[in-house]
C-alpha positions as CSV (number, residue, x, y, z in Angstrom):
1,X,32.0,63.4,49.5
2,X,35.3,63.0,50.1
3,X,35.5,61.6,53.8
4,X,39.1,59.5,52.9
5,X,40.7,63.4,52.6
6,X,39.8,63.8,56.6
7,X,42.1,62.8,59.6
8,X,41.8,62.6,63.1
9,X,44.7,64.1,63.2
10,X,43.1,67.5,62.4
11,X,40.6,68.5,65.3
12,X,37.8,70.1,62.6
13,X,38.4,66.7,60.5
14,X,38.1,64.6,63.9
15,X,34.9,66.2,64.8
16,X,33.5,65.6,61.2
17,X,34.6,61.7,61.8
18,X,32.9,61.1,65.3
19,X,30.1,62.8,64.0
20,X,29.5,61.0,61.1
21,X,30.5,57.5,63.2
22,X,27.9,58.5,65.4
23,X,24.7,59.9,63.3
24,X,25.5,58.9,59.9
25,X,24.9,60.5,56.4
26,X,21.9,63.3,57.1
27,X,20.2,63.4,53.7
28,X,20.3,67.5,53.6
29,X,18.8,69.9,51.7
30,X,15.3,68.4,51.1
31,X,14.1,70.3,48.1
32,X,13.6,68.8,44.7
33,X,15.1,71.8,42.4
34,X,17.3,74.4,43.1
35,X,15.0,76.8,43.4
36,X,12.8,75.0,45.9
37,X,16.1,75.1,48.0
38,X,16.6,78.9,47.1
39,X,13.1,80.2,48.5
40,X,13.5,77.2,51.7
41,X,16.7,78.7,52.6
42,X,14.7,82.1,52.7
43,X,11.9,80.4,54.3
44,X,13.7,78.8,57.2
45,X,14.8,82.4,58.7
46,X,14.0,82.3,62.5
47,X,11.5,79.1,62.0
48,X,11.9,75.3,61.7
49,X,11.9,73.3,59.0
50,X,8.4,72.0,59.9
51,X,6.7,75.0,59.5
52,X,8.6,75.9,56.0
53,X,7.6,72.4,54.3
54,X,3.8,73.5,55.2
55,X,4.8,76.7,53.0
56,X,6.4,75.3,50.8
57,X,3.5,72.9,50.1
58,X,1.4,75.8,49.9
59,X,3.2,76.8,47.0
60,X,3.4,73.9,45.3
61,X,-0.4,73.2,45.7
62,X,-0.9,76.2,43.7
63,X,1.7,75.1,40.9
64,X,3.6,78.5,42.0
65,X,6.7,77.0,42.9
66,X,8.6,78.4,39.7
67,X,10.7,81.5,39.0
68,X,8.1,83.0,36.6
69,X,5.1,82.0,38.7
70,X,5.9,83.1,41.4
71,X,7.5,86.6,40.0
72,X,4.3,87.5,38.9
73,X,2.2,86.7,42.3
74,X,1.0,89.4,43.8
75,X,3.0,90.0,47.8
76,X,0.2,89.8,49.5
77,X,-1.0,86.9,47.8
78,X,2.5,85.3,48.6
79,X,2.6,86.5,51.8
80,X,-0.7,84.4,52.7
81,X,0.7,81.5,51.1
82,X,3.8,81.1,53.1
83,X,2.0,82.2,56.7
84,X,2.7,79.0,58.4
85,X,6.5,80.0,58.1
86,X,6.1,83.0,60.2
87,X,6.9,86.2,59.7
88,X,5.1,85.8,56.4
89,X,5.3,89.6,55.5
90,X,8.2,90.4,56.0
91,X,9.5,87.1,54.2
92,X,7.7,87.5,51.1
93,X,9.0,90.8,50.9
94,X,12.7,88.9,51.1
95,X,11.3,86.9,48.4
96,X,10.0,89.4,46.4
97,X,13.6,90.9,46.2
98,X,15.6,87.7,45.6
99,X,13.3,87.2,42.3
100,X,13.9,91.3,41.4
101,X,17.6,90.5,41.1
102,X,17.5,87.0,39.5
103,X,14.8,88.7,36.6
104,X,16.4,91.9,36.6
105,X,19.8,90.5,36.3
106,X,19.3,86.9,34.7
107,X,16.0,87.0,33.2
108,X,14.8,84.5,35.7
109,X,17.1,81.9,34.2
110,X,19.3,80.2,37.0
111,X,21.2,77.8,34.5
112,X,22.7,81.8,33.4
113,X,24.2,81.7,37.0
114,X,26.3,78.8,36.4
115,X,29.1,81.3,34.4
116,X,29.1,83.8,37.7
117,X,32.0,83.0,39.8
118,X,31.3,82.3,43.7
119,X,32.8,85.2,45.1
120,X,31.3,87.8,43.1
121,X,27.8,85.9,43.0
122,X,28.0,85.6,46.7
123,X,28.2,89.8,46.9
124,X,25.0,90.0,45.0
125,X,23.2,87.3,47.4
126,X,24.8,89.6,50.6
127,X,23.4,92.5,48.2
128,X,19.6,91.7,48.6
129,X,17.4,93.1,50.8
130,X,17.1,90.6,54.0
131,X,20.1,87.9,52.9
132,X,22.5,87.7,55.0
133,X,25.8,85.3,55.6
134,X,23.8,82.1,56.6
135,X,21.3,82.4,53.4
136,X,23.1,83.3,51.2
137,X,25.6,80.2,51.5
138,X,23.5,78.3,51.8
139,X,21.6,78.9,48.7
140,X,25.1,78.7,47.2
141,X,26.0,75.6,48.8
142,X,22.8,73.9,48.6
143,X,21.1,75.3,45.3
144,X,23.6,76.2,43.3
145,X,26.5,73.6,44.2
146,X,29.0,76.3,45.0
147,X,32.0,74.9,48.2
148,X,30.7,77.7,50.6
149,X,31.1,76.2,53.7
150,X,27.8,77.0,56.1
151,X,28.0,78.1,59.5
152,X,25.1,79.0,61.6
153,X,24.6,79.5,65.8
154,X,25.1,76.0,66.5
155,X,28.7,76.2,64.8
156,X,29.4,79.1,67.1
157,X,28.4,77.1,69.9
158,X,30.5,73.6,69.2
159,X,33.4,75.2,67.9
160,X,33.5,78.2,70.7
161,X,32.7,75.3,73.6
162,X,35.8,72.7,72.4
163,X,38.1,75.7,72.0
164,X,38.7,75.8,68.3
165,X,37.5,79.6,68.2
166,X,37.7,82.4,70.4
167,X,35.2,84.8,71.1
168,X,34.9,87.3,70.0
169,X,34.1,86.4,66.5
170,X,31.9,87.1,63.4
171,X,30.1,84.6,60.7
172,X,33.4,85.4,58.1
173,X,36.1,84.5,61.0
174,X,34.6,80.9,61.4
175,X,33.7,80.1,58.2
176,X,37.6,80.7,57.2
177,X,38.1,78.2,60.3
178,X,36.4,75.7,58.3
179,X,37.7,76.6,54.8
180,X,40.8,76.1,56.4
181,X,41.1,72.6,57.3
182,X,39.1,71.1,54.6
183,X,39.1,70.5,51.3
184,X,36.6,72.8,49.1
185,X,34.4,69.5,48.8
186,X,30.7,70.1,48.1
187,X,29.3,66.8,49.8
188,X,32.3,67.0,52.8
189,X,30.8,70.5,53.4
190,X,27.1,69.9,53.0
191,X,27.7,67.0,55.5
192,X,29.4,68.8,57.9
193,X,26.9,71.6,58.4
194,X,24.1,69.2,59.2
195,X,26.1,67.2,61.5
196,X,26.1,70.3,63.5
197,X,22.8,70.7,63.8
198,X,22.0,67.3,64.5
199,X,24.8,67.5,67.3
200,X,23.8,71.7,68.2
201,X,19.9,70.6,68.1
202,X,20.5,67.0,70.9
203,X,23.9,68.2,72.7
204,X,25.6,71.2,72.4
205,X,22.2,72.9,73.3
206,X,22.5,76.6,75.3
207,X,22.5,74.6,78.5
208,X,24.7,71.1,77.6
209,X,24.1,68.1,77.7
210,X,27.4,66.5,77.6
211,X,27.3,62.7,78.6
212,X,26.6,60.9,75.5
213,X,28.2,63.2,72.9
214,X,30.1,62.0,70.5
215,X,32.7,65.0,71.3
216,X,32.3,64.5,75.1
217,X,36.1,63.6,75.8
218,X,36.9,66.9,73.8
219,X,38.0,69.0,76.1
220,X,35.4,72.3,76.9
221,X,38.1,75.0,76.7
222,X,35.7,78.1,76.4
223,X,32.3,79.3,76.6
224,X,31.0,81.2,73.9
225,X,30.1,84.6,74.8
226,X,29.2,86.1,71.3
227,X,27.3,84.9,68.3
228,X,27.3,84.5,65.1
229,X,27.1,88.0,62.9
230,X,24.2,87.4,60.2
């Protein structure tokens, strides 16, 4: 990661500095192969991460956690394996059609992926049944080492509050806020996103808790009154 390329100078560099000051590196994504990361980031949909790891053990219990093997499970099958991540069935079904398009397209083989520029491999992600914005970058940022820079509803929250964005806005509009002021670095932008969270998840919760925060003398300009488009 490329921290000596941000400056407090900048106010999305500044955060990124007091953050990291503050909580340190966060160790993110935990998954041992990209495709681990790939069915997670599906997975953690309207759950926490808790509750996917139990799936995701499920899975690898029964040696399933594998393009092939897990192509040729049956849904409902898949769909009992990943309960404790709720929403089971409609999730498998979001698996289901993220493994149609990487065997129908790529013959299951993700190294093929690695000749598929961003953009255009980010449109077939947004193209799937069930993967939105969030997902989909963050399969390509986290699986598939693509500088897509993540945003999620504690982004829209921080950024919104310290007046660096103003609502109205959608998922593309803040991302481009971010794209903006840093450099496409993989690790900078991997780092970044889960500083949010840390700071979204303790601070900058729905109702504040301000004293303490590391962006507390940041001044609270505006209230978000929108969220983030998924």
């Amino acid at each position: 990661m490329s921290r000596q390329q941000t400056s407090s100078q900048d106010p999305i560099r500044c955060i990124f500095d007091r953050l990291f000051k503050r909580f340190g590196p966060q160790h993110w994504w935990p998954g041992q192969t990209r495709f681990e990361v790939m069915v997670g980031a599906i997975l953690t949909q309207n759950t926490n991460w808790a509750n996917v790891e139990k799936a995701i053990n499920n899975l690898k219990a029964h040696g399933l956690l594998e393009p092939r093997a897990l192509y040729k499970l049956d849904k409902d099958r898949l769909a009992m394996l990943i309960r404790p991540a709720g929403y089971y069935n409609i999730k498998a079904g979001r698996l289901r059609a993220l493994l149609e398009w990487l065997f129908t397209r790529y013959k299951g083989d993700l190294d093929a992926l690695a000749n598929v520029p961003t953009e255009s491999l980010r449109q077939q992600l947004l193209s799937i049944s069930g993967i939105g914005p969030e997902t989909a970058d963050s399969i390509l940022l986290y699986a598939l080492d693509r500088p897509k820079f993540v945003v999620d509803a504690y982004t829209a929250r921080i950024m919104a509050r310290h007046g660096l964005i103003e609502p109205p806005f959608d998922y593309d509009q803040l991302q481009d806020l971010f794209h903006r002021h840093l450099p496409a670095d993989l690790g900078l932008y991997n780092e970044y996103h889960a500083l949010l969270v840390r700071l979204g998840k303790q601070y900058c919760r729905p109702s504040p808790r301000c004293q303490g925060c590391p962006l507390e003398d940041i001044p609270h300009v505006i209230e978000p009154q929108g969220s983030v488009d998924q």
